[in-house]
C-alpha positions as CSV (number, residue, x, y, z in Angstrom):
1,X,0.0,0.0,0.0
2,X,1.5,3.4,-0.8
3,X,-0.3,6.3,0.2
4,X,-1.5,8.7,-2.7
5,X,0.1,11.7,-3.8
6,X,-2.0,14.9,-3.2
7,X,-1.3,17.9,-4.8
8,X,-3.8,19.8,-2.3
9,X,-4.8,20.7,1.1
10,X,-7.9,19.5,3.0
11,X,-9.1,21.3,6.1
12,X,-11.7,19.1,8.1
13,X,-15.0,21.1,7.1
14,X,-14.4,20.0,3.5
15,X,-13.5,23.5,2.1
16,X,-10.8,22.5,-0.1
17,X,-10.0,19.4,-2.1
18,X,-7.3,16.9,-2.6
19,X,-6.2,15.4,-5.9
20,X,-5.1,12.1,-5.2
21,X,-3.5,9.7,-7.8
22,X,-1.5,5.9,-7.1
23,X,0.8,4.7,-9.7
24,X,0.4,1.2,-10.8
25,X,3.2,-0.9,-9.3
26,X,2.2,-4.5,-11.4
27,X,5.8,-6.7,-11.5
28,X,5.6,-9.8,-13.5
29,X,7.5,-11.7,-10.8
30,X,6.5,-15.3,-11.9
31,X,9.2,-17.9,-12.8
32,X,9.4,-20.9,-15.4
33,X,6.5,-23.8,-12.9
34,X,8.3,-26.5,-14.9
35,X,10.6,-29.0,-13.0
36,X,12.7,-31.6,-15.0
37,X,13.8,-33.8,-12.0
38,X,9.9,-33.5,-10.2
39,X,10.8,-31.9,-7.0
40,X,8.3,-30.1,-5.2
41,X,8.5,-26.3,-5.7
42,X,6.7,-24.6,-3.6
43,X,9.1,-23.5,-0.8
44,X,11.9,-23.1,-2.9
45,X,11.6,-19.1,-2.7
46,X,10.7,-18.7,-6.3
47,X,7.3,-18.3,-7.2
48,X,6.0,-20.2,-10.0
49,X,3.3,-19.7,-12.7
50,X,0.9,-21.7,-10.0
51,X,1.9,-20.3,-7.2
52,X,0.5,-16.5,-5.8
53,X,3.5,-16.5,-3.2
54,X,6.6,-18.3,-2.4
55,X,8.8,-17.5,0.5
56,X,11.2,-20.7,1.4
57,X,11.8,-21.3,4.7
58,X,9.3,-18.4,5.6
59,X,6.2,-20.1,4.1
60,X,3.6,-20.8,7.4
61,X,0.0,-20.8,7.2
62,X,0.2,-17.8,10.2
63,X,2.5,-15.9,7.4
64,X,1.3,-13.8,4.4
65,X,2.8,-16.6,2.3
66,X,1.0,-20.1,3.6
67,X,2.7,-23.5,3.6
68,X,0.8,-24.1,0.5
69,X,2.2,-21.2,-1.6
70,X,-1.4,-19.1,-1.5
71,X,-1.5,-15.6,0.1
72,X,-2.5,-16.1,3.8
73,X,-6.4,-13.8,3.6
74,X,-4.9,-12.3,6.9
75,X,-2.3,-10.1,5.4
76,X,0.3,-7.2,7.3
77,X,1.8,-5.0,5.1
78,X,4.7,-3.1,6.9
79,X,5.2,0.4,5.4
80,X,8.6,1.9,6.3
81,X,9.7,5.6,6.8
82,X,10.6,6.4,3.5
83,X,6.9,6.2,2.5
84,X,6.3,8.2,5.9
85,X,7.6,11.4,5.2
86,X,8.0,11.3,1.1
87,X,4.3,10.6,0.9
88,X,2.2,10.7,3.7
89,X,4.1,13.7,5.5
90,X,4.8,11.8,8.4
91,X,7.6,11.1,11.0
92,X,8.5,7.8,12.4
93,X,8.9,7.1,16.1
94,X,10.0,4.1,17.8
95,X,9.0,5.0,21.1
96,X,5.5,4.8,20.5
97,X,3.7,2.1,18.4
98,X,0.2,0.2,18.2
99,X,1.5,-2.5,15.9
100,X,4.9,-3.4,15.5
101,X,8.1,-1.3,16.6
102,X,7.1,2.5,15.7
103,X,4.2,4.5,14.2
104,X,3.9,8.0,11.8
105,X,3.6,10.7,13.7
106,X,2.1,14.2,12.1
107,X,5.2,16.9,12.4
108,X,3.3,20.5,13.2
109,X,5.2,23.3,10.6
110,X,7.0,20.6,8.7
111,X,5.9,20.2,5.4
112,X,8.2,16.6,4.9
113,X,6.6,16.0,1.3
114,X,7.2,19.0,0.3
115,X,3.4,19.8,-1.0
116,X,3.0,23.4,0.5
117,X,0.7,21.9,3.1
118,X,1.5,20.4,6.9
119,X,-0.7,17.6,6.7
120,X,-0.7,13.5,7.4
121,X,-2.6,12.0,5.2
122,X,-2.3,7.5,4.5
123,X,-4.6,6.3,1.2
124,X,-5.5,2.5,1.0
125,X,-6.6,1.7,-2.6
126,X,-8.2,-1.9,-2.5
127,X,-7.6,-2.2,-6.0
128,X,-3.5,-1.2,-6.2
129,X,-1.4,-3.8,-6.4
130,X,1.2,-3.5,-3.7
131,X,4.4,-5.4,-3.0
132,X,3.9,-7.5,0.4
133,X,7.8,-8.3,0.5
134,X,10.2,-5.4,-0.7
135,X,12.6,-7.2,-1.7
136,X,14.2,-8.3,-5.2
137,X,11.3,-10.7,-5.6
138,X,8.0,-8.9,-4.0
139,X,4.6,-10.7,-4.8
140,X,1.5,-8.3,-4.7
141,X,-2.0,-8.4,-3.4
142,X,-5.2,-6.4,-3.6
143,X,-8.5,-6.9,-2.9
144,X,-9.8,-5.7,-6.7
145,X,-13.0,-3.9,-7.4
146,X,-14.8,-3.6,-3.9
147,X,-18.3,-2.0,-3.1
148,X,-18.5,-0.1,0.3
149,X,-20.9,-2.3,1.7
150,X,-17.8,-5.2,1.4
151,X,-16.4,-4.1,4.0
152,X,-17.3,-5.1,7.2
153,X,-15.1,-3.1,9.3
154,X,-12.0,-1.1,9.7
155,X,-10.2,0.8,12.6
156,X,-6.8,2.6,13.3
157,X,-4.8,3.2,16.3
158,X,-3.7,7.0,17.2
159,X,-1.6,8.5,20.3
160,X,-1.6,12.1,21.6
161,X,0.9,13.2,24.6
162,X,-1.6,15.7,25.4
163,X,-5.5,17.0,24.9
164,X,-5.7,19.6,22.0
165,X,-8.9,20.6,21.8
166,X,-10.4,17.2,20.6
167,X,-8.5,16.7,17.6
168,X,-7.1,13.7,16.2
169,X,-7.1,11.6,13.7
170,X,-10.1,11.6,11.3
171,X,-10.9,8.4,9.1
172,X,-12.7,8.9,5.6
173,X,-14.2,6.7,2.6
174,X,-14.2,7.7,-1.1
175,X,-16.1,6.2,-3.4
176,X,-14.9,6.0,-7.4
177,X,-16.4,8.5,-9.3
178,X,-18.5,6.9,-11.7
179,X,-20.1,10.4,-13.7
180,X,-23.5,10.1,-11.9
181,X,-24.0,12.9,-9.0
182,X,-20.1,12.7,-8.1
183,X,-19.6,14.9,-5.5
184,X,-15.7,15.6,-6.3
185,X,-13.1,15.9,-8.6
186,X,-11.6,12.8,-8.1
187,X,-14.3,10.8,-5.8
188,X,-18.0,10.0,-6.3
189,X,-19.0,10.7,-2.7
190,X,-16.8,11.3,0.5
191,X,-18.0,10.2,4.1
192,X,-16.2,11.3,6.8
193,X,-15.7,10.5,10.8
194,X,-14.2,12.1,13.0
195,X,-13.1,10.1,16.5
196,X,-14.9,13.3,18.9
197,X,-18.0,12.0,17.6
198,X,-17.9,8.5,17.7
199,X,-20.3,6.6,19.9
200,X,-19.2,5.5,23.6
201,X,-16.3,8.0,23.4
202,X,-13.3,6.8,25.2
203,X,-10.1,9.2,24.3
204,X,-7.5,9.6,26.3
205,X,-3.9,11.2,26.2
206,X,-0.9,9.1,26.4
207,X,-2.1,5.9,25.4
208,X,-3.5,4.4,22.1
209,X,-6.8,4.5,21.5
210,X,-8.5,2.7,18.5
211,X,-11.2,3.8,16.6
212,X,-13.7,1.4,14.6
213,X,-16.1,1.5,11.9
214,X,-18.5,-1.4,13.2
215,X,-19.4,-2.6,16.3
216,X,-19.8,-6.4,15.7
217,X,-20.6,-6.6,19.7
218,X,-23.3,-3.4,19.8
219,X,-21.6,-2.3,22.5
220,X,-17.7,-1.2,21.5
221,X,-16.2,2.1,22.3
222,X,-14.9,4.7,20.1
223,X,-17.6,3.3,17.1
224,X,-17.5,5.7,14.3
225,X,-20.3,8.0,12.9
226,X,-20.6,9.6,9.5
227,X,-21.2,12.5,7.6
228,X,-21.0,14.1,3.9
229,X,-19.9,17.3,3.5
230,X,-21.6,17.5,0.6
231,X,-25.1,17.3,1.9
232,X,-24.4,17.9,6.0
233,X,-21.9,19.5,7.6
234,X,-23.2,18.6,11.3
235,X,-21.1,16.9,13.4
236,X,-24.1,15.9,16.0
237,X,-26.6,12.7,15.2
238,X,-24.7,11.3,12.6
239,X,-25.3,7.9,11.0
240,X,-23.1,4.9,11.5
241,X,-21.9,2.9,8.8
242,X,-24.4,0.6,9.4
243,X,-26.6,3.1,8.6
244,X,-25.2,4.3,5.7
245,X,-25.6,1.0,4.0
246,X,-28.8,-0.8,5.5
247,X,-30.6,1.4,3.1
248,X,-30.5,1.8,-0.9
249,X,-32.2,5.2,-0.5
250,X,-30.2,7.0,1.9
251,X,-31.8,9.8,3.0
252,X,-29.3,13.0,5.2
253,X,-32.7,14.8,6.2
254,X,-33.3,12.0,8.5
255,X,-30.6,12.8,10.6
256,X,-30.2,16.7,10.0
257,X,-33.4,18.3,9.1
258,X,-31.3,21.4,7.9
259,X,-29.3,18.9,5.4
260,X,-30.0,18.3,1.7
261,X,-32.5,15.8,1.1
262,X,-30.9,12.7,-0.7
263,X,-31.8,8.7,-2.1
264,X,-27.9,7.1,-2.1
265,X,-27.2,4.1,-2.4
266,X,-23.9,4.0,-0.6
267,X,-23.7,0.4,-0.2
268,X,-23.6,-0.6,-4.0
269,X,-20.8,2.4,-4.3
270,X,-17.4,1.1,-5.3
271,X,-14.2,2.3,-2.4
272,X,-11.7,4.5,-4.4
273,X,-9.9,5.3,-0.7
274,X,-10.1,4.2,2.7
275,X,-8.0,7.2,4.2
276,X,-7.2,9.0,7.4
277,X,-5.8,12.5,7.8
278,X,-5.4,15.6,9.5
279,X,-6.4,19.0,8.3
280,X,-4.1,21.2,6.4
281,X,-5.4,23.9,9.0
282,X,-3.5,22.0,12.0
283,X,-0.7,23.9,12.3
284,X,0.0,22.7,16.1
285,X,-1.4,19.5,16.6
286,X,0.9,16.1,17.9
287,X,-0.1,13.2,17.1
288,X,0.4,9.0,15.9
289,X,-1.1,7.1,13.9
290,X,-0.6,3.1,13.7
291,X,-2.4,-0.2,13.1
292,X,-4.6,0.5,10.4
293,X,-7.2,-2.6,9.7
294,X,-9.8,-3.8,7.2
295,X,-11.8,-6.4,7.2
296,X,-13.7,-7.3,3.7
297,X,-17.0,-9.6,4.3
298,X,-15.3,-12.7,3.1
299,X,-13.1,-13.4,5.7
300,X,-10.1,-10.9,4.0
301,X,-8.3,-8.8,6.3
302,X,-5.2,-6.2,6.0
303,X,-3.4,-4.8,8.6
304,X,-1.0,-1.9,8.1
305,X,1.7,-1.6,10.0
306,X,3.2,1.8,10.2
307,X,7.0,1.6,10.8
């Protein structure tokens, strides 16, 4: 996974964009599947025409790579600082992390990417292909074309040393503009939570707290809500996801009567981005960000380790 380039800011009302764009990474990494003495292959660390992965002595069925030479549906991608600050404007620090041994931290009046704006900000495209092992020979993985009602939950992991004025982290879903009432230059709609309004609050200061889309249990902390920009800029009575896509005619009146009267289907919607961010307009805030997960509704889950 590589976070997108953005060649714009975003403050957290919505008031200016982001062009986001990946660059397709596809390797042909396959190798030759024949064998002219019969040996078994898989687990010889090359990965053959019938093979998605091969790893050697690595291959496990608790690995990305199973014993069998499939991908493991569990996946952890480890993303290292270079991404951090060329990409997402980020920091790494090993003193603090969620998953792993460090996490991207947001650096207030650095701009590390060099994009005139001081803002964090981590893409997942489910249909990039990215390299699990970054090595000489990676093998990639995606999820392909997936609608937003797919998938079944998602959370991430932040850290603040001290209170500032309930900011943090803030998680958002595009969907792929598709030329029919897209709401964006580069997205179809845009939902977005932020963690001071997510349901049975619990956020502290100097520990992690993790924020989730779902609440599988009914009864998690920190479960996100929702809104649009586009139609409602109200923070209060927002939906859940749940919400969102338990209807095909999705109407914002029903939870702001000041906001636009709509009937989206956000569940049949394809995911252009899973992001999360802070604003451009943060000029002071301290913050990190680790652990990001997503779970897809058949069994598929990714977790990003920010290093």
């Amino acid at each position: 996974m590589t976070p997108a380039d953005s060649t714009g800011g975003e403050t957290l009302d919505g008031t200016s964009g982001s062009t986001t764009a990946t660059e397709d990474t596809t390797t042909d990494t396959t190798a030759d599947s024949s064998s002219e003495s019969g040996e078994e292959l898989c687990g010889n660390d090359v990965r053959e025409d019938d093979e998605e992965c091969d790893e050697g002595d690595r291959n496990a069925d608790d690995w990305n790579c199973m014993a069998d030479c499939t991908i493991n549906p569990l996946q952890q991608l480890v993303i290292d600082q270079d991404e951090a600050s060329d990409q997402a404007d980020a920091m790494r620090n090993s003193k603090f992390s969620f998953v792993g041994d460090g996490s991207w931290c947001n650096a207030p009046g650095q701009d590390l990417n060099r994009d005139g704006f001081d803002k964090l900000e981590i893409y997942w495209d489910p249909e990039e292909e990215v390299p699990i092992r970054d090595d000489d020979d990676p093998y990639f993985y995606n999820w392909g074309p997936t609608m937003v009602s797919e998938i079944a939950d998602a959370q991430y992991s932040t850290y603040r040393p001290a209170e500032q004025n309930g900011q943090d982290f803030y998680a958002l879903m595009y969907t792929v503009a598709d030329g029919r009432d897209d709401t964006g230059a580069f997205y179809g709609y845009r939902m977005t939570a932020v963690t001071s309004r997510a349901l049975r609050l619990d956020h502290n200061v100097e520990q992690w707290d993790t924020f989730r889309m779902s609440a599988p249990e009914g009864d998690e902390p920190n479960t996100m809500t929702f809104y649009d920009t586009e139609f409602t800029n109200s923070f209060d009575g927002q939906p859940t996801a749940a919400d969102l896509v338990g209807t095909t005619r999705f109407d914002w009146t029903d939870w702001n009567p000041a906001a636009t009267a709509t009937s989206i289907d956000y569940g049949a919607e394809m995911v252009r981005f899973v992001s999360v961010q802070t604003a451009s307009n943060w000029d002071t805030f301290e913050g990190c960000l680790d652990g990001l997960t997503i779970w897809h509704t058949d069994g598929r889950q990714l977790t990003i380790d920010l290093e």
